[in-house]
C-alpha positions as CSV (number, residue, x, y, z in Angstrom):
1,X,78.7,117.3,79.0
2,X,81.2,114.8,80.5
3,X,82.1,114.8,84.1
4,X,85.2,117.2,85.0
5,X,86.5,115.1,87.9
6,X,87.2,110.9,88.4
7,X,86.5,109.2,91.8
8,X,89.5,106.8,92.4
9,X,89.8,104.0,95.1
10,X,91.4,100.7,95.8
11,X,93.6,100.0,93.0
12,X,93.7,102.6,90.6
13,X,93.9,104.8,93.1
14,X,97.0,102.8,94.2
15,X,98.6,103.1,90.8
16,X,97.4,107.2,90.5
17,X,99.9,107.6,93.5
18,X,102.6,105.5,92.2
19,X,102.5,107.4,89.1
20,X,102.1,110.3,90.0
21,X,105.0,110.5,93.0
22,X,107.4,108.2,90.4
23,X,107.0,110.9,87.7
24,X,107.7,114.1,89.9
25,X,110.9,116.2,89.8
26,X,113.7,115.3,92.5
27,X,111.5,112.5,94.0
28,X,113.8,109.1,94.4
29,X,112.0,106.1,93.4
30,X,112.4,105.3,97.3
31,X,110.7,108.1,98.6
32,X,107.8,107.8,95.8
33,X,107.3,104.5,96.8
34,X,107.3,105.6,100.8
35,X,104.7,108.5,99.6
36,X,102.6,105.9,97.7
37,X,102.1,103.6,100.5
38,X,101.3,106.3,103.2
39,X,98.6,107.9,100.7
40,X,97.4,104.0,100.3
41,X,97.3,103.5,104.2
42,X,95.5,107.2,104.8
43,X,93.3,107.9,102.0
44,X,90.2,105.8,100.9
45,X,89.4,108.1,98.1
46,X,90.3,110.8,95.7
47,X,88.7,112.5,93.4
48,X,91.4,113.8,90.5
49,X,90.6,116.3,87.7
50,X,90.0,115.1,84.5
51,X,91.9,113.9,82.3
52,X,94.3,112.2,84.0
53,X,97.8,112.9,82.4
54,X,99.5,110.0,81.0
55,X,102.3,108.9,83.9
56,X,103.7,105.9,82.5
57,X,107.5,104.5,82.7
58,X,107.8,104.7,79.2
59,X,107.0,108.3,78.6
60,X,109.4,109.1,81.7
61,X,112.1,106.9,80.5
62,X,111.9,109.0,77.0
63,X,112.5,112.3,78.2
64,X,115.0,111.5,80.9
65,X,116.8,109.6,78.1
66,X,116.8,112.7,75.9
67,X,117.7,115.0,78.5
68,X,120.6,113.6,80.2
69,X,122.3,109.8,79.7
70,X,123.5,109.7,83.1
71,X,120.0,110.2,84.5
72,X,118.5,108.0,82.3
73,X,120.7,104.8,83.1
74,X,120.1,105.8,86.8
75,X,116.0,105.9,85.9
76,X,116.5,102.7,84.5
77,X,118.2,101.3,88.0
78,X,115.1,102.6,90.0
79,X,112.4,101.7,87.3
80,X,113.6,97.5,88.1
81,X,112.9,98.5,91.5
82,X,109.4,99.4,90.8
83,X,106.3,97.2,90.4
84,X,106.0,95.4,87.2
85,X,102.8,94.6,85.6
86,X,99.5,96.3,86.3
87,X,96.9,93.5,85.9
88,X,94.3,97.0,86.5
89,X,95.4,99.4,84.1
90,X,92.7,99.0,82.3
91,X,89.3,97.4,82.6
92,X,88.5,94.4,79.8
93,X,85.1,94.6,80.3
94,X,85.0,98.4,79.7
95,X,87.1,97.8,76.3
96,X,85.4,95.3,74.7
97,X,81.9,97.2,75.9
98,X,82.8,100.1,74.6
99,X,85.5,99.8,71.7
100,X,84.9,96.5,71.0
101,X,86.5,93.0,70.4
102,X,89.1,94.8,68.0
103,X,90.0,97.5,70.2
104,X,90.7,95.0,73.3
105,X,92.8,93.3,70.7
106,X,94.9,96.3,70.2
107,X,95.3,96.8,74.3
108,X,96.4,93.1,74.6
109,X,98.3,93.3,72.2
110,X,100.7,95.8,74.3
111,X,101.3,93.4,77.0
112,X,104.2,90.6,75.6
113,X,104.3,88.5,78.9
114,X,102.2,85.3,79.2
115,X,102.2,85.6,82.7
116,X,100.9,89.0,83.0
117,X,97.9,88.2,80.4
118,X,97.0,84.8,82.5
119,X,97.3,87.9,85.6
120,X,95.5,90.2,84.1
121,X,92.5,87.6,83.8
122,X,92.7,86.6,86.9
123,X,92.6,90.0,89.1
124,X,89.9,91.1,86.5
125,X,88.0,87.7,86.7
126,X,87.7,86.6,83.0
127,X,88.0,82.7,83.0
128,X,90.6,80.7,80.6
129,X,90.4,77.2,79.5
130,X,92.4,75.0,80.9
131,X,95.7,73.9,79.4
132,X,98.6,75.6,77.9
133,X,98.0,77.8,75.4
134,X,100.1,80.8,73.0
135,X,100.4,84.2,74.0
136,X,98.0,84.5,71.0
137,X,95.5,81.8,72.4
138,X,95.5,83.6,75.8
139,X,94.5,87.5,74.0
140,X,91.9,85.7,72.2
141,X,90.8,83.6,75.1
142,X,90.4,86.8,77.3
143,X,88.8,88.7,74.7
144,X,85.8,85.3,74.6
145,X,86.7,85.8,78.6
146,X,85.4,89.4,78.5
147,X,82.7,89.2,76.0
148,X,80.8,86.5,78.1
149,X,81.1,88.6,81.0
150,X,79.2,91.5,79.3
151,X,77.0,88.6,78.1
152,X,76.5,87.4,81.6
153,X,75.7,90.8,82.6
154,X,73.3,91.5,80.1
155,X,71.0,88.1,80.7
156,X,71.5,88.8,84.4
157,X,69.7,92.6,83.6
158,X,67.2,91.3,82.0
């Protein structure tokens, strides 16, 4: 039987605030934010039921758009306001360990930017040749990033 709760700290707990503050009823993207960073300052750790529901902008942006217009183009102000890219969403090493090269594949394949694959391997510590490459060169170089790592780990076990 899995575990009912989730320990969070550092930065997914940072990013279980945001969300959760930025997808609450009559909360301005100003005062989420404010809410966010004194939760960040005050609390080391949480521990959140599981599972987690899903927060994102995207899912928010849908059902304000559905609901009202005028809301939605004022969502749309405060969401350029918020944080962009979250280079810690979710783990590569944990992907590619447990779903495999394809299935890191698929989750790269969500993120379009250049610059927020080349972040996402740097916060998460997956090296990348040198050069220039394609937005395709970079998923695949992450995903030879991330299967070295579990390599590494696995020699280093044993």
């Amino acid at each position: 039987m899995g575990k009912a709760t989730r320990s969070l700290s550092g930065a997914s707990q940072k990013k279980y605030f945001r969300e959760l503050f930025h997808s609450a009823d009559g909360v301005s993207a100003e005062s989420a934010g404010v809410l966010g960073d004194i939760c960040e300052r005050e609390i080391s750790q949480v521990r959140v039921r599981l599972p987690i529901p899903e927060r994102g902008r995207k899912s928010r942006a849908a059902t304000t758009k559905a609901a009202d217009p005028v809301a939605a183009a004022a969502s749309a102000a405060s969401d350029s306001t918020q944080p962009g890219f979250d280079p810690f969403a979710f783990s590569v090493v944990v992907v590619v360990t447990k779903e495999g090269r394809e299935g890191l594949a698929r989750k790269l394949e969500a993120i379009a930017s250049a610059d927020d694959l080349r972040q996402l391997a740097k916060a998460q510590h997956v090296a990348l040749p040198d050069g220039s490459l394609t937005i395709d060169g970079l998923r695949a170089a992450i995903i030879e990033g991330a299967l070295q790592r579990v390599a590494n780990r696995k020699a280093a076990a044993s």
